[in-house]
N, C-alpha and C positions, 0 to 999 in steps of 0.2 A: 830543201833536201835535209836529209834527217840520219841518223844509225841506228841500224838493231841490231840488239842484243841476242848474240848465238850462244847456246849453252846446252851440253850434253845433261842427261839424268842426274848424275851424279854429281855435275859440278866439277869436274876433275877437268876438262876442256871447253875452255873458253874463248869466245870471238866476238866481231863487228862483222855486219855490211856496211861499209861508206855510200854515203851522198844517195842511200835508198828515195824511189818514187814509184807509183805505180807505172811510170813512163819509161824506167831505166833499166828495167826487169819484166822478168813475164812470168805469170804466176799461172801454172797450168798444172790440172790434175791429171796422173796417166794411169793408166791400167793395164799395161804391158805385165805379160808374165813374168822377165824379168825382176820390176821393181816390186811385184809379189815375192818371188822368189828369195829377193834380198832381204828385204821383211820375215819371210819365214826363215829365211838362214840362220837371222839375229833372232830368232823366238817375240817378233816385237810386231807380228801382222796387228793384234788386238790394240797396240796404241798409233800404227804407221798406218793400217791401210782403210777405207772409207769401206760403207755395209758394201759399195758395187765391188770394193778391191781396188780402188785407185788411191797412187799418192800425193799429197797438195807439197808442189816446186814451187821455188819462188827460182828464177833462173838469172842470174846476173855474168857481170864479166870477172875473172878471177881477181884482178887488178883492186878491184872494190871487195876482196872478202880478206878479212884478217885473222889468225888464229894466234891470239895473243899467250894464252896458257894451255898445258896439258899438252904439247905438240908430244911429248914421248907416248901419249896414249892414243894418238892417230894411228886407225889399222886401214888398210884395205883388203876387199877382196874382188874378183874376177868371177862371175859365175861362168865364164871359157875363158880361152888364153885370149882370144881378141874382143871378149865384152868391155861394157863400160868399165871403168875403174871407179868402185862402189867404197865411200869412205865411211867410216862409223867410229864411237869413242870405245877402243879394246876394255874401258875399264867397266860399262856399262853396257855397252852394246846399241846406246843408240846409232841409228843413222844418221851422218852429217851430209853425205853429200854424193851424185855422182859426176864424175868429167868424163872427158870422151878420152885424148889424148894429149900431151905435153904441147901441141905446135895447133890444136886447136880450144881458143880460146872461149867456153866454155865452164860453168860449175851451176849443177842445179841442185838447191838445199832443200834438203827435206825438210817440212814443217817442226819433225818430231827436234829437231836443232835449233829451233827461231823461238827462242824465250823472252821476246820481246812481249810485254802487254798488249803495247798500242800496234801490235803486227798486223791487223787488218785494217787501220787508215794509212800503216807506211808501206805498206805492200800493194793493198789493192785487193780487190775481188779478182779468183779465178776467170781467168778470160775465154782458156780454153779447154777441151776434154781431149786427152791425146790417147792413141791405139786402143779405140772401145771396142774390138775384137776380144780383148784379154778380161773385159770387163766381168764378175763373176755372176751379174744378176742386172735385168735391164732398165738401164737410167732412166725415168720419166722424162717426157717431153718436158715436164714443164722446170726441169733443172736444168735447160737449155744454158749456153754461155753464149757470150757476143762473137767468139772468133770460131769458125769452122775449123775443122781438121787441117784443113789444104791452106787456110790461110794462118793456123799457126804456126804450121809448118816452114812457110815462105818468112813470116814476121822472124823466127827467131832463126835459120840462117842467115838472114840479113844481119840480124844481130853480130851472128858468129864473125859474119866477114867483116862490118862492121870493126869489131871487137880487137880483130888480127889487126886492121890496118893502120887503124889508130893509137896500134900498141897496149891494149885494156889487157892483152892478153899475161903481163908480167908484171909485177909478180904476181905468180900463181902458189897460195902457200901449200897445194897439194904435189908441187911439182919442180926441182932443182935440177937445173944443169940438164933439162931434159929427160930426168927417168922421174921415177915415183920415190914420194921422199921417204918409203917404207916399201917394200916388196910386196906386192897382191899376191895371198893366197890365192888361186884358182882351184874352183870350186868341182867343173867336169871337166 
């Protein structure tokens, strides 16, 4: 097991994932409007999202993610009052991350935050392709991945519950005392 190196554009916010494998995480690209949306929010579609409009997650438990420096430049936003909670560095604007909620345990890191070199032997290849409805132009067969929709779907709330039970879920550094460690702006 190994750590990567998280690091916004600017440098101003810094982090670890602990005891990363491609076994411990799930690294899936999505196409959802949403995680377009949150890319266009931040003016950063041209370095976040792929030519179909999908973003490459690496998905872990919060427990394994650190943010050691820049915590005062951690922003969120909501693009509605009950969407994800979408996290980015306010001084730059990259995207770090989204979670779902404080009580499910849960953080999927956007690539444009994972400054590690060696990020594709401690990560792993994309497994999966998630909400290719939102996709803006269509995926070739032969960029196929090994996990189906419905089965990455099933893989990673297992994880979640997983995650809860065995306590992975705390510390969560997007998340104290149960609220958001900064107030999400919502967006509609």
């Amino acid at each position: 097991m190994s750590e990567v190196l998280l690091q916004c554009q600017c440098k101003k916010v810094e982090g670890r994932i602990l005891n990363v494998s491609p076994k411990d995480g799930t690294r899936v690209s999505c196409y959802c409007k949403d995680c377009q949306a949150f890319a266009q929010a931040l003016h950063k579609q041209d370095s976040v999202l792929d030519e179909f409009g999908g973003t490459d997650i690496y998905q872990a438990s919060p427990a394994r993610v650190k943010i050691e420096k820049g915590q005062e430049h951690v922003s969120c936003l909501r693009l509605t009052e009950q969407g994800l909670y979408r996290w980015y560095a306010g001084c730059c604007n990259t995207p770090i991350a989204n979670t779902l909620s404080p009580d499910k345990p849960f953080v999927g890191l956007i690539h444009s935050f994972i400054a590690d070199t060696d990020k594709e032997a401690k990560l792993g290849q994309p497994q999966a392709r998630a909400n290719l409805r939102g996709a803006t132009a269509r995926i070739p067969d032969s960029m196929k991945l090994p996990l189906s929709e419905r089965r990455y779907v099933w893989r990673i709330l297992s994880r979640i519950l997983w995650w809860k039970l065995s306590g992975q879920g705390k510390p969560n550094p997007f998340f104290k005392d149960d609220k958001p460690v900064v107030a999400p702006k919502i967006l509609g």
